[in-house]
C-alpha positions, 0 to 999 in steps of 0.5 A: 500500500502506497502510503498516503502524505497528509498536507503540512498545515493538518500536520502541524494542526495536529501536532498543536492539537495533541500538545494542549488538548482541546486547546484549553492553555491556547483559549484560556491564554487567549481570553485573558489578554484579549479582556486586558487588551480591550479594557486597556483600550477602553480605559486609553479612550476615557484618558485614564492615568497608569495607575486606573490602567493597571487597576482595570487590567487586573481586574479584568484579569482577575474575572476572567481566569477566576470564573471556571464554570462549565456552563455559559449560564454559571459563568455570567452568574458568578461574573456578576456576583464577582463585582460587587465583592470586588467592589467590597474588597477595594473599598476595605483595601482603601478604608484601611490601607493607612490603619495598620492593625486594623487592616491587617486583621481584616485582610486576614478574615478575608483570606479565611473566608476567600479560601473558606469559601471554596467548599461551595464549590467553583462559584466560591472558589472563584469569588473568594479569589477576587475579593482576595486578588481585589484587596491586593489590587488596592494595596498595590496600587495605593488607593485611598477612599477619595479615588473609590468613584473612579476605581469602581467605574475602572473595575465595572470596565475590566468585567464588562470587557472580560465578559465580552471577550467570554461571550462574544469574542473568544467564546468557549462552550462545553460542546466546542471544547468536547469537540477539539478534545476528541480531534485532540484524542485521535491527533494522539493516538496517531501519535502512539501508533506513530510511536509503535512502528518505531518500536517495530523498526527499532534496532536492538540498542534502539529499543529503549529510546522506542520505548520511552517515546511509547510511554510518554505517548501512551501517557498523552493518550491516557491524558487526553481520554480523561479530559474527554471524561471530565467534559462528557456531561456538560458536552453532550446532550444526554446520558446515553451519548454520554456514556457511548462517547465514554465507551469508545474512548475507552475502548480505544485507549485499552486496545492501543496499550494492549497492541503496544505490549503485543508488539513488545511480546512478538519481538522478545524472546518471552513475554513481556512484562506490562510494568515496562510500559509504565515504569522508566528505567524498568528492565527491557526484554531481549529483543531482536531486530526482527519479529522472529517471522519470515521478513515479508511478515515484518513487512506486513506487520509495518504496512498494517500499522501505517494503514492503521495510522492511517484510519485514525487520522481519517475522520468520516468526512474524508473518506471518498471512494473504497480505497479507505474501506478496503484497509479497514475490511482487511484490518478488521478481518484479523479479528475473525482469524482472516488472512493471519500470516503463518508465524509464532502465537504472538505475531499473530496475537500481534496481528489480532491486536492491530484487528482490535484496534481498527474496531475501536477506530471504527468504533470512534468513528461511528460515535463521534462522526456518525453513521457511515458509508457502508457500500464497501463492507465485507462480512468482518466490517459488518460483523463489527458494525453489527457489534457496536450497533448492539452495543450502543443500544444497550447503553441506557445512561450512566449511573449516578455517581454514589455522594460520599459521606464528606468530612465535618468540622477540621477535618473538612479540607476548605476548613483545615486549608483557611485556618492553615492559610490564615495562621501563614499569612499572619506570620508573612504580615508580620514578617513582609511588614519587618521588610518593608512598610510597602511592599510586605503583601506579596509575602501574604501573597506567595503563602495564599497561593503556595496552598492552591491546588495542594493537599499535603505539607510534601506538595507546598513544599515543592511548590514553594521552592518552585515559586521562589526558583521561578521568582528569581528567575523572573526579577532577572529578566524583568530587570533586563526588560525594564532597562530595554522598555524605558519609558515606552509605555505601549512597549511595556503594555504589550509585553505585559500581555504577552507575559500574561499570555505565556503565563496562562498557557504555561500553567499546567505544565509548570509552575516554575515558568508560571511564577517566571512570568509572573515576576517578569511582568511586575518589573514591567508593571513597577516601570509602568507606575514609575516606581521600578528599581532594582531593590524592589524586584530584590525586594520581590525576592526576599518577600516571596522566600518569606511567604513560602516559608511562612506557608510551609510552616504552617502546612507542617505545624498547624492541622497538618496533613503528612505527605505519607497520610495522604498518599496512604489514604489516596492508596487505599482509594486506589486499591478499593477502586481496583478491587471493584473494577477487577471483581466486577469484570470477573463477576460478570465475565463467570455468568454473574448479573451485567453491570456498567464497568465504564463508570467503575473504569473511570472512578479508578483512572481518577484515584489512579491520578490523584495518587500519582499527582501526590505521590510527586513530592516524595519522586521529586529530583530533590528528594534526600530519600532515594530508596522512599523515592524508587519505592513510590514510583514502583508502586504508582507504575506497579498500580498503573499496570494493576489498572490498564489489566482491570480495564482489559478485563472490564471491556471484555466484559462489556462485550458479554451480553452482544458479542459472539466472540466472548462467552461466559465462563464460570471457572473464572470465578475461582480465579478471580476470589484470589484476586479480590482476596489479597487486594482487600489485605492491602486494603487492610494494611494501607488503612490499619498500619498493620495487619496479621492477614497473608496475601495468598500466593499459589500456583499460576492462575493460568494453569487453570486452562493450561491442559489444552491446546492452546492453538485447537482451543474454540473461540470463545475459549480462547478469549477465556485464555487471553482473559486468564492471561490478563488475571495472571498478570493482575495477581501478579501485580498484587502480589507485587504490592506486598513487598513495598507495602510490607505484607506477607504472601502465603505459601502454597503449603501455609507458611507466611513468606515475608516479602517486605522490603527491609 
């Protein structure tokens, strides 16, 4: 097959799209300058001073990266409820900005109930973050009560032009982002495809830089699906599309993971481990150049994965003609055993792999583009489509999500974070202000949002040193575009708005470079209202060392929540997550009742994210504990390999009630009990801190089956093997979590066998 070149300019779309799926850093980034350009414009045309500009600016700033609502309605609610809080906090910042005291212990109940304020969710969030960014906005530019009239008409300015900018300009809607998630989920994973014909080329001392880029592909994947996941609600216009959306997405992510260890397995020399996928720096297989298979196989092998590249990068709208549906009818043919070429069990199990994927991709299609041309079909084509048919009319909604019982009193986060940020900003009051008279807000500043986003004492820490890394950093460079700016004062507004820009974009990739650009505006802003000089930006310095360690005192001395509590808790969440997925799916797979596993899937993926994002302080680079830090990040990768087999076995699962590949088998039982067994020991030793209770060890669960012949077992067992083969390496995963968790594993013969690390 003559493989097709796409034209530069989709390639380069594509590229961006996958880089910052659904476009959500460019829009945001976008939307924030467009709202600051426009209120400066507005402001320039009424002749406001620097110091009125500055004011509106931010504001309009504040309004639009505050309100994060999904739904257009939501949005323009809180906008309006933003400005008469923002009108409340500038008039207590000019009221008290000369009563020391007495404005100190009023900035510090506004910083109380500002982060309080978060329990009633994003429209709180966003309120308490402009009441608290607002005062600021007073304190920095010196308001007093007489410039109140004009500072409230400069604020009304930024959020009417941070609405307009919201809901005419650069528009942004559940269903729109949904829809540039989904082109950026199909950009990836031509990506990770892309990334496996790499693998298939790959020499023996290129193995491993293949490697790396399939994991970091895979990832992106993974990444993509789950924000794909989070929008489905607000993006779709009912459950039930909802839900057919979230099936296919899954579908395809697990198919794409299964043909990468499938293709690893056909070029070792034994099976591969599946912890290769998800652990840097784990030991590679012997491999060899070739898929030991006569080389027209290998040929094969590569024409199919171009050809599957090549479906994936197709949406429905370009497909002219049958050149595209003969690709797909010889794909998926390999689903029915078509034309599977005559080599080893895991070539061709490589080749099913490919024929699995192509579902999926005809899947996604169906789901995301419509109904199909079906003129050129051949039997395994309308096979499939006779598949996904049945399945999409079982979908019947998804299932409401059980509310959990939340904490009360301290124990309640919102609560616990204000008491915590309050006791630290009282300690950078009273420090900034041994500084300077001034300028000590911005230690008050660094210890406010040194606690953004964070939920252990670990995670502050490392925020805090990012942010003073990044301050640092930033008065360099904002030195260095004072002295180059002057007093161009349109030079300098627009470098403000691309700084702003950069740092919107950049925020949820790192937040070194967020506080970077950060700084190196504020020495632009200082050069603005005339009052720049290298002992500010110094200054800078020394205020945000003081508030992050004033932060971080208070995170580890008052209600502190230990990096290690919280990791545990969000492991025991993780491990009850994997016990429902994998005894559900093994339930349902022996005969037992049909249940939704998509929500269950989900629900695992989210407490599997969690936990990898706590677990960073403790894998951080700087980390005295080397051996603590290996340790988390085998258990994460051990866990994430727990995960991709769970969610095999839960969409095979999936296709009992329609298929006719899968049937049920009711000696998977048994070998599922062993399973939920020493899953729900370490459920038991995560929460307790100890337990006398053995994992069960044993013989291989595959041994079930292991009297047939494998080559002359039926269809449906043969998805029962693969199905065991997916439970062995679940077992054998749990089994792995014993040793760093410090739990015993029983011998076949009853005597515990201490595996834990010493």
């Amino acid at each position: 097959m003559r493989t097709v070149t796409r034209p530069g300019d989709t390639r380069i779309r594509d590229r961006f799209a996958a880089s910052d799926p659904g476009l959500l850093r460019l829009m945001a980034g976008l939307r924030t300058v467009g709202a600051i350009a426009l209120t400066l414009a507005v402001l320039w045309g009424f002749g406001a001073n620097v110091n009125y500009m500055v004011s509106g600016a931010m504001a309009s700033m504040v309004s639009t990266f505050a309100v994060k609502e999904k739904r257009r309605r939501g949005q323009a609610v809180t906008l309006a409820l933003g400005l008469p809080a923002a009108f409340a906090a500038v008039t207590l910042g000019a009221l008290l900005n000369t009563r020391v005291v007495a404005g100190d212990f009023v900035f510090l109940a506004l910083i109380f109930v500002a982060v309080y304020c978060r329990r009633f969710g994003e429209r709180g969030t966003a309120l308490g973050l402009i009441a608290f960014q607002l005062y600021f906005v007073a304190l920095f530019v010196g308001a007093v009560p007489s410039d109140l009239p004009k500072i409230f008409a400069t604020l009304a300015i930024g959020f009417a032009c941070s609405a307009v900018v919201r809901f005419g300009l650069v528009v942004e809607t559940p269903e729109r982002v949904l829809i540039r998630l989904r082109k950026a989920f199909r950009a990836r994973l031509v990506f990770l495809v892309s990334a496996q014909i790499d693998l298939l080329d790959a020499g023996p001392d290129g193995v491993e830089k293949a490697l790396e880029g399939l994991r970091r592909s895979t990832a992106r994947l993974h990444e993509s699906a789950m924000l794909i996941q989070g929008r489905l609600e607000e993006g779709t216009d009912d459950d039930t599309t909802a839900a057919l959306v979230q099936r296919r997405v899954a579908e395809a992510e697990i198919a794409a993971e299964r043909l990468s260890m499938l293709l690893l397995t056909a070029r070792s020399e034994e099976r591969a481990e599946t912890l290769t996928l998800h652990l840097p720096n784990a030991p590679v297989p012997e491999t060899t150049h070739r898929l030991g298979a006569p080389e027209d196989v290998e040929r094969l092998a590569r024409r199919d994965l171009e050809a599957l590249r090549l479906l994936v990068a197709r949406s429905g709208s370009d497909e002219h003609g049958s050149a595209v549906a003969h690709v797909r009818n010889r794909l998926l043919g390999y689903r029915d055993e078509e034309n599977l070429p005559d080599a080893s069990a895991a070539v061709q199990d490589m080749f099913r792999g490919i024929g699995e994927l192509a579902r999926t991709v005809l899947g996604l299609r169906l789901a995301l583009d419509g109904p199909q041309d079906e003129t050129y079909d051949a039997p395994a084509t309308t096979r499939s489509r006779e598949e996904l048919d049945a399945e999409d009319a079982s979908i019947a909604g998804a299932i409401e999500a059980e509310e959990e019982e939340e904490p009360t009193g301290l124990r309640r986060p919102s609560t616990r974070t204000a008491v915590q940020v309050s006791v630290g900003s009282a300690l950078a009051i009273i420090g900034g202000e041994l500084l300077s008279a001034q300028r000590w807000y911005w230690a008050v500043l660094t210890c406010w949002v040194v606690f953004l986003n964070t939920g252990s004492t670990g995670e502050i820490l490392v925020k805090g040193s990012r942010r003073l890394l990044g301050t640092l950093l930033g008065v360099i460079a904002g030195a260095a575009l004072a002295q180059v700016v002057g007093n161009h004062t349109w030079t300098a507004f627009v470098l403000v708005l691309v700084l702003i820009f950069l740092m919107y974009f950049t925020a949820p990739l790192s937040y070194l470079l967020t506080s970077f650009f950060v700084t190196a505006m504020l020495g632009l802003l200082y050069t603005l209202l005339n009052t720049y000089s290298p002992a500010v930006l110094v200054l800078r310095i020394e205020e945000t060392a003081l508030g992050a360690a004033c932060g971080i005192f208070a995170a580890a001395f008052v209600l502190p929540v230990p990096t290690d509590h919280r990791t545990d808790e969000l492991l025991a969440s993780v491990l009850e997550r994997l016990g429902e997925v994998s005894s559900a799916a093994v339930d349902q797979l022996s005969g037992g009742s049909v249940l939704d596993l998509l929500d269950k899937s989900r629900e695992l993926d989210t407490a599997l994210d969690e936990l990898r994002a706590s677990t960073k302080p403790l894998t951080h680079p700087v980390t005295p504990l080397r051996s603590r830090r290996q340790t988390a990040r085998y258990l994460v990768a051990l866990l994430e390999t727990c995960a991709y087999h769970a969610r095999v076995l839960a969409a095979t699962a999936e296709l009992l009630p329609y298929s006719k590949k899968v049937a049920a088998d009711p000696r998977l039982k048994g070998a599922g009990r062993r399973i939920a067994h020493n899953i729900d020991v370490l459920v038991a030793r995560v929460e307790e801190g100890a337990s006398s209770e053995a994992a069960e060890g044993g013989a291989s669960l595959t041994s079930l089956l292991e009297t047939k012949d494998r080559a002359a077992l039926p269809r449906h067992d043969r998805v029962t093997d693969r199905v065991l083969r997916h439970l062995q390496r679940l077992d054998e995963g749990v089994i792995g979590l014993a040793r760093p968790l410090g739990v015993s594993v029983a011998t076949p013969e009853g005597h515990p066998s201490r595996t834990a690390a010493s």
